[in-house]
C-alpha positions as CSV (number, residue, x, y, z in Angstrom):
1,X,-9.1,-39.6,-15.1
2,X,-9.8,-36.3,-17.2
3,X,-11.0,-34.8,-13.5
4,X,-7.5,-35.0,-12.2
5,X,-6.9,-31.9,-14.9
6,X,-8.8,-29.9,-13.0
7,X,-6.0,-29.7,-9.9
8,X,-5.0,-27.0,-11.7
9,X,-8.1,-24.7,-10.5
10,X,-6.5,-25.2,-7.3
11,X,-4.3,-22.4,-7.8
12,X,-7.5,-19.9,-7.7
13,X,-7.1,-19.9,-4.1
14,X,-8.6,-16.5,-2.6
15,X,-8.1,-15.3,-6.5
16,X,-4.4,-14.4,-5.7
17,X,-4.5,-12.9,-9.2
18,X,-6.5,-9.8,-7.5
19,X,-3.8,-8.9,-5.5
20,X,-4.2,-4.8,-6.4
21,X,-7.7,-5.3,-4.8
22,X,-5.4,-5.1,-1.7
23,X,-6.7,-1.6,-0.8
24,X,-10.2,-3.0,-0.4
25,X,-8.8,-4.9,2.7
26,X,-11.2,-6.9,5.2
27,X,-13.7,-3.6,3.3
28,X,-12.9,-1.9,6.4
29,X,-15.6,0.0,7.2
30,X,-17.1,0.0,3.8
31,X,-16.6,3.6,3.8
32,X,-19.0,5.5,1.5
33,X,-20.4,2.1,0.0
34,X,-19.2,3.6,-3.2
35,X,-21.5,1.2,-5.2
36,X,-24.7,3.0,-4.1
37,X,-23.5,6.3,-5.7
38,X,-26.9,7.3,-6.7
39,X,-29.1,6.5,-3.4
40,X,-29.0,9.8,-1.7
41,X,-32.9,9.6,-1.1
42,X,-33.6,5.6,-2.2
43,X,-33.1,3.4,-4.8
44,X,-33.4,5.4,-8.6
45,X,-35.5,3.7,-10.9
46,X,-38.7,4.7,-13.5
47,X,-41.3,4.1,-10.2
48,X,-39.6,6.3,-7.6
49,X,-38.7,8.7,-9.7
50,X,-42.1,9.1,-10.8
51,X,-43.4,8.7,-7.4
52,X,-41.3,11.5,-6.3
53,X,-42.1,13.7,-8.9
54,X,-46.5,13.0,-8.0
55,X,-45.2,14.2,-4.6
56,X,-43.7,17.7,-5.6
57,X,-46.8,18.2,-8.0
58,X,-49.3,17.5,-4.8
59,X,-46.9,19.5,-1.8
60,X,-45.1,22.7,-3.9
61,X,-47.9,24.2,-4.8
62,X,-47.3,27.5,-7.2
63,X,-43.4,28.4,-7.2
64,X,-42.4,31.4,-9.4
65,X,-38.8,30.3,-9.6
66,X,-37.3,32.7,-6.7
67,X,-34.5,31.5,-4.1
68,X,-35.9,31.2,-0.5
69,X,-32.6,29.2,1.2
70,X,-28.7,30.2,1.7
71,X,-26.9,26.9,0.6
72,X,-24.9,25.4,3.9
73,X,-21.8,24.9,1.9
74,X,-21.1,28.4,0.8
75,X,-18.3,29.7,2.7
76,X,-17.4,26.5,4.7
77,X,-13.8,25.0,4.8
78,X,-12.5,22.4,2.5
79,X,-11.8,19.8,5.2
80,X,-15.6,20.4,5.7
81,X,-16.5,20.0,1.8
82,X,-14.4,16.9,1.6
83,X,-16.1,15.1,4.5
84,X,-19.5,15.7,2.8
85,X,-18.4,13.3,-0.2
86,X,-18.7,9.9,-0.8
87,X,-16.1,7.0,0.3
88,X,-15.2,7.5,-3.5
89,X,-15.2,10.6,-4.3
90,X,-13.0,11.3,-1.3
91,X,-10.5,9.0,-2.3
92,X,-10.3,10.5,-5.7
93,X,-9.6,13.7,-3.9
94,X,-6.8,12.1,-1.5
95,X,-5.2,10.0,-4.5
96,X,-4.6,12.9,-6.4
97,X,-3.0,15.4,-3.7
98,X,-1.0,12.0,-2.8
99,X,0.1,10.7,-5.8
100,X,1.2,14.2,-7.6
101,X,3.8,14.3,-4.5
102,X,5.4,11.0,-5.5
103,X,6.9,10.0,-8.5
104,X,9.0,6.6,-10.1
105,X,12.3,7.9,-12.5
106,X,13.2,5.1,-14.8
107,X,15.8,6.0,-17.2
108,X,14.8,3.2,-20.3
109,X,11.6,3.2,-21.6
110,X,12.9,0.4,-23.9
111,X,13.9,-2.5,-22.0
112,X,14.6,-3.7,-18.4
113,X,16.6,-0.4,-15.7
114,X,18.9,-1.6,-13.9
115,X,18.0,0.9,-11.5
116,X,14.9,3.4,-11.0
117,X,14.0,6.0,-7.8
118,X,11.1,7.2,-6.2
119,X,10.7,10.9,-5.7
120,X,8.7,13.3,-3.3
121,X,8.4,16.8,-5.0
122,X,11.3,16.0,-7.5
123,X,13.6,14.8,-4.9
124,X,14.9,11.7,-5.1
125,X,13.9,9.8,-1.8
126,X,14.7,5.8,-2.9
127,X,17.4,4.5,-5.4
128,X,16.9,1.0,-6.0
129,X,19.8,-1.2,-8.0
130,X,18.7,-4.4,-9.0
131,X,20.2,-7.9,-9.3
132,X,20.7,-9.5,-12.1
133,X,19.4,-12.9,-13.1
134,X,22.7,-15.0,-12.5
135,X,22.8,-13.3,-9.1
136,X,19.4,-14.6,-8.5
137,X,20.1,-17.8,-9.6
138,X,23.6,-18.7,-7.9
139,X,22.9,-16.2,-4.8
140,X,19.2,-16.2,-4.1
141,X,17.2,-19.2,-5.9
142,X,18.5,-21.9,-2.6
143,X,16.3,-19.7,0.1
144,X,13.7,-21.1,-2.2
145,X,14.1,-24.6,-1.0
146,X,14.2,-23.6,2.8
147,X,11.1,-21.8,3.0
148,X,9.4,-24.0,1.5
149,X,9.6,-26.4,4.4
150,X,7.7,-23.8,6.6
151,X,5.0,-23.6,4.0
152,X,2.3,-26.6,5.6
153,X,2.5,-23.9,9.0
154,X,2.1,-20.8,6.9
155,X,-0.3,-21.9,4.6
156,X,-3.4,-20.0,5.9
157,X,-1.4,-16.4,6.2
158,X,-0.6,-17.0,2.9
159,X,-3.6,-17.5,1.5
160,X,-5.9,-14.6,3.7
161,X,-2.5,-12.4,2.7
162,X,-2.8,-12.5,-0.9
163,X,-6.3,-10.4,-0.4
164,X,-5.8,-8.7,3.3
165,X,-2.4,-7.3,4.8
166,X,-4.1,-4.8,6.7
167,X,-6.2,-7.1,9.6
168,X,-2.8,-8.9,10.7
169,X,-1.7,-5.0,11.5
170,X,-5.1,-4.2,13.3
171,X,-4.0,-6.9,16.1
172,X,-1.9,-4.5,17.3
173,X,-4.0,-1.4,16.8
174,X,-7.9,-1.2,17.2
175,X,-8.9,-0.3,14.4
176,X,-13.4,0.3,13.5
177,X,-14.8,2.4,10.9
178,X,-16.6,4.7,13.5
179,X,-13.5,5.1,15.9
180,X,-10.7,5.3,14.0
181,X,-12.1,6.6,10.3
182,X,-9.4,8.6,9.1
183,X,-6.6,6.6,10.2
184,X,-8.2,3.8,7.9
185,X,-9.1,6.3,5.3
186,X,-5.2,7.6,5.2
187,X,-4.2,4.0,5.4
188,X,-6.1,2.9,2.5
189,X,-4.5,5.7,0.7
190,X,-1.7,4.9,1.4
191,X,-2.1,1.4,0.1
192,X,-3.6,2.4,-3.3
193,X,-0.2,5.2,-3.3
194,X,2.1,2.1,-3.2
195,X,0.2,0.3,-5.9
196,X,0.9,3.3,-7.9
197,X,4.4,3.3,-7.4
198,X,5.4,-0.2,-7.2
199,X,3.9,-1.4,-10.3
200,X,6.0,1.1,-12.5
201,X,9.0,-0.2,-10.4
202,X,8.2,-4.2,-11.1
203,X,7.2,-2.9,-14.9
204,X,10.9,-0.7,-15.4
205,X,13.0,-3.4,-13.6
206,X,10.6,-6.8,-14.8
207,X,13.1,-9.3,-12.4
208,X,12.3,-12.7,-12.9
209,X,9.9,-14.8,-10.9
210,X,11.4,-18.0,-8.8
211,X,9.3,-20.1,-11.3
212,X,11.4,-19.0,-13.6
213,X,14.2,-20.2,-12.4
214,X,13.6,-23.9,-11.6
215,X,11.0,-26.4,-12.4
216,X,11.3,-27.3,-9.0
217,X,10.0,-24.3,-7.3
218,X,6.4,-25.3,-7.6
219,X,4.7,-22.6,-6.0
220,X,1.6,-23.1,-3.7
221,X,-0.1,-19.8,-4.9
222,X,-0.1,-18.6,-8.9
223,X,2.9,-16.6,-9.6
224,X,1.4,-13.2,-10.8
225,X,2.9,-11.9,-14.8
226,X,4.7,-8.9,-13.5
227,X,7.8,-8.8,-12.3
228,X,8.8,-9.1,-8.9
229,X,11.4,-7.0,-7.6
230,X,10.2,-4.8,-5.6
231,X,8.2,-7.1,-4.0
232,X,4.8,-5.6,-3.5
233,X,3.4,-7.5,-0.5
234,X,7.1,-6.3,1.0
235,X,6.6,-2.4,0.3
236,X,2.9,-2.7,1.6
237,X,3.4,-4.3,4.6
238,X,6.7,-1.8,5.6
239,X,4.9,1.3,4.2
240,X,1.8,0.5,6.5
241,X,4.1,-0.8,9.5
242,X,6.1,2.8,9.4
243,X,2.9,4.8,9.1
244,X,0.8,3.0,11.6
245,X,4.1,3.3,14.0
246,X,3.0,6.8,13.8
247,X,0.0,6.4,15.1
248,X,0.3,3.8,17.5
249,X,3.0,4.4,19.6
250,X,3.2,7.3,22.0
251,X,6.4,8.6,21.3
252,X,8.9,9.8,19.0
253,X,8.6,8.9,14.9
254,X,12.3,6.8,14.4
255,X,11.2,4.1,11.9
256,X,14.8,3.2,12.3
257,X,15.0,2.7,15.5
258,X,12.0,0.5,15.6
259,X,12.7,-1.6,12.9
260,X,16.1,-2.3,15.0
261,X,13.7,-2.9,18.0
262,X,11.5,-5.1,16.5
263,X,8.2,-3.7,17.3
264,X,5.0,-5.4,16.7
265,X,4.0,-3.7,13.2
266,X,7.4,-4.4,12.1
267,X,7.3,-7.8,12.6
268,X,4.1,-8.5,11.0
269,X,5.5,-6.6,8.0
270,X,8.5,-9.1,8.1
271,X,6.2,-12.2,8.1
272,X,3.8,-10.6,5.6
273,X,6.8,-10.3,3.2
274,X,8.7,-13.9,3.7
275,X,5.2,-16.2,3.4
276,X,5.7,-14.4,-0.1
277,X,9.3,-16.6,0.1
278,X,7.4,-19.6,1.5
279,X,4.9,-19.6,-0.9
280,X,7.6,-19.6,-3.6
281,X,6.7,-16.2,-5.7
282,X,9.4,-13.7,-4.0
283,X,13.3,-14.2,-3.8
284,X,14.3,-13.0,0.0
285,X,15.9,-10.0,-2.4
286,X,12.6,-9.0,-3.5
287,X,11.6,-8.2,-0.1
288,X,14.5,-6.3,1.1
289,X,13.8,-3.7,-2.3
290,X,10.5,-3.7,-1.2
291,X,10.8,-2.9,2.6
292,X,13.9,-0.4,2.2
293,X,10.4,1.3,-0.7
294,X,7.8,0.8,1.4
295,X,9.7,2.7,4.8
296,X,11.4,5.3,3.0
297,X,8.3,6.6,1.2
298,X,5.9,6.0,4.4
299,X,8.6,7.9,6.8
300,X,8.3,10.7,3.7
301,X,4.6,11.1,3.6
302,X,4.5,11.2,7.8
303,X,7.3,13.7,7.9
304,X,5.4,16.1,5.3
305,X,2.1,15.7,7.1
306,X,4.1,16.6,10.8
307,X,4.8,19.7,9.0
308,X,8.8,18.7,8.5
309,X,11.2,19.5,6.1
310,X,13.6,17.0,6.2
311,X,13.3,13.2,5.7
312,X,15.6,9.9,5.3
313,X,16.4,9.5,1.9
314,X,17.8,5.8,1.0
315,X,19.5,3.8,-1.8
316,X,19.4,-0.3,-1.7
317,X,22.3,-1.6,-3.8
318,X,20.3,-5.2,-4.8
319,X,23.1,-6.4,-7.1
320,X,25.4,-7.0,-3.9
321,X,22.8,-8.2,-1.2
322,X,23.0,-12.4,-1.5
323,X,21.2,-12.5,2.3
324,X,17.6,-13.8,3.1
325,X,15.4,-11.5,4.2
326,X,13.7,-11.0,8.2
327,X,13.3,-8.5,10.2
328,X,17.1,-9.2,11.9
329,X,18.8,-9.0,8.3
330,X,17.1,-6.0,7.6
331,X,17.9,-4.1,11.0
332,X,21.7,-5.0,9.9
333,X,21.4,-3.7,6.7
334,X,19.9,-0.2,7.6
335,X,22.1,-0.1,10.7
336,X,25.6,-0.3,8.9
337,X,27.1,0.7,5.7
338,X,26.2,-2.4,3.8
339,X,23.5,-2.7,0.9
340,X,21.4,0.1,2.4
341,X,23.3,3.6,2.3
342,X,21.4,6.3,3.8
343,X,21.4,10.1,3.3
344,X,18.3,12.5,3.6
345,X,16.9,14.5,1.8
346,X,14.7,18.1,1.3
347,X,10.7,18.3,1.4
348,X,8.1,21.2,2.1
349,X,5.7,20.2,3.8
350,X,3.7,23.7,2.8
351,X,2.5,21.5,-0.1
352,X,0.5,19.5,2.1
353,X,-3.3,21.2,1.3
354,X,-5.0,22.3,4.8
355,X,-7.5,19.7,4.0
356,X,-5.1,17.0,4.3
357,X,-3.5,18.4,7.5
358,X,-6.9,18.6,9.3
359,X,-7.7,15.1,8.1
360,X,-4.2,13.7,9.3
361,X,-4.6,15.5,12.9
362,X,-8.0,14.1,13.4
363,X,-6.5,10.4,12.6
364,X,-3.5,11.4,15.3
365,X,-6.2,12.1,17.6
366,X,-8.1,8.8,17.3
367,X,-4.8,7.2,19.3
């Protein structure tokens, strides 16, 4: 009988609890094995290290101490410097450029915002207003019970989703570490730039889970302990949608207008977001916040690396929006002046470092 206690391990499923291991998708390309940081010329250790050094001793001969090479890096361009480093290194390099154009503003350091904003360089870009828990309760919690009739047909996306967002978007596009490098190496960063904005977001507005709300919820995956509004499987799967859009269609940047068309990335992003419904760990709200987040700062990002200086600025006003969420509800809302009102706002895309630039314009030209 005492084995029936362990049904509870069940819930380890694809270690849902990893979920910011998300930028590590399907290890795409494994780029720069980041592990192996010390293996320029093999594996370090006490044997080769001396067997190196017996070889110098035997093949150098007398050496006074005088310079008899020019080093290949002096002079070169920093598109060139960064494409010498590691997966890791690199990243750090991207991550910080990226991330010191983006910021969260939350006004109470004390206790639960009732709303917060992203900005790019100090200009607010996303204004999100959050519901409260009576809201969620009366307005939200019965989408709950729905989905969860969909969840014996879903049950496989949700569990490969709760580690790997980015392979259901590389259906559409081909994506291979040796053809299409930096398109995952900017996607990747763009992943990790989410993670670093969201969770501040979930932390500032910490929104109840579904589990919280009813006993009866029962949710086939573990409900992570952060909040959940934004949803962060929701501003993922739009950020990467919008900035993939970019890059796989030939023609012009409207994220918009393809959200209202439906196109495939879109889509995916839409699913991606309600098996987090099915599943029971995301009210349909959760994944509006997130994909109104995930667009807006996405459309920002490829408008200052097109060299632009305008973008869409948006503000989702949660505490009125009692819908479900799909891709249809969401082309209504950003199409009329309900719960998403739309502006734009300033950027300068002269703070884009050359680096960046060349390394975007070489992932345009994989496509």
């Amino acid at each position: 009988m005492s084995i029936l206690g362990n049904q509870g391990n069940q819930g380890n499923q694809g270690n849902q609890g990893n979920q910011g291991n998300q930028g590590n998708q399907g290890n795409q390309g494994n780029q720069g094995n980041q592990g192996n940081q010390g293996n320029q010329g093999g594996g370090d250790s006490s044997f080769s290290a001396s067997a190196l050094g017996m070889a110098r001793d035997g093949t150098v001969g007398y050496w006074n101490g005088s310079k008899d090479r020019d080093p290949l890096s002096t002079g070169r361009n920093s598109f060139d410097g960064l494409k010498a480093m590691q997966g890791w290194q690199r990243a750090a390099v991207i991550d910080q450029k990226m991330h010191a154009l983006f910021s969260v503003e939350l006004t109470d350091s004390t206790k639960a915002n009732a709303s917060g904003s992203v900005t790019c360089q100090s200009g607010k870009i996303v204004t999100l207003e959050k519901p409260d828990d009576g809201f969620l309760a009366t307005d939200q919690l019965h989408y709950l019970r729905a989905a969860a009739d969909l969840r014996p047909d879903r049950l496989s996306e949700i569990i490969m989703q709760t580690g790997d967002i980015h392979s259901f978007f590389n259906t559409v596009g081909y994506m291979a570490s040796d053809a299409t490098k930096w398109s995952i190496e900017l996607t990747n960063a763009l992943h990790r730039l989410c993670n670093q904005l969201e969770m501040p977001l979930k932390h500032g507005f910490d929104v109840a889970r579904p589990i919280a709300m009813s006993y009866k919820v029962q949710p086939i995956i573990q409900t992570p302990g952060h909040g959940a509004w934004p949803s962060g499987h929701a501003t993922e799967s739009f950020a990467l949608a919008t900035f993939l859009t970019r890059l796989f269609y030939n023609r012009a940047f409207d994220p918009k207008a393809e959200v209202l068309a439906g196109n495939e990335l879109y889509r995916h992003a839409a699913r991606i977001a309600q098996n987090r419904t099915v599943a029971g760990v995301h009210f349909p709200t959760d994944s509006m916040s997130g994909a109104v987040l995930g667009i807006t700062l996405a459309e920002a990002l490829v408008r200052l690396l097109d060299g632009e200086s305008e973008t869409t600025k948006r503000t989702f006003h949660g505490a009125s929006y009692n819908g479900d969420f799909n891709l249809q509800e969401l082309a209504k809302a950003m199409d009329g002046n309900g719960p998403i009102s739309t502006t734009t706002a300033q950027i300068d895309p002269t703070a884009v470092p050359t680096w960046l630039r060349a390394m975007w314009d070489e992932a345009v030209a994989e496509w």
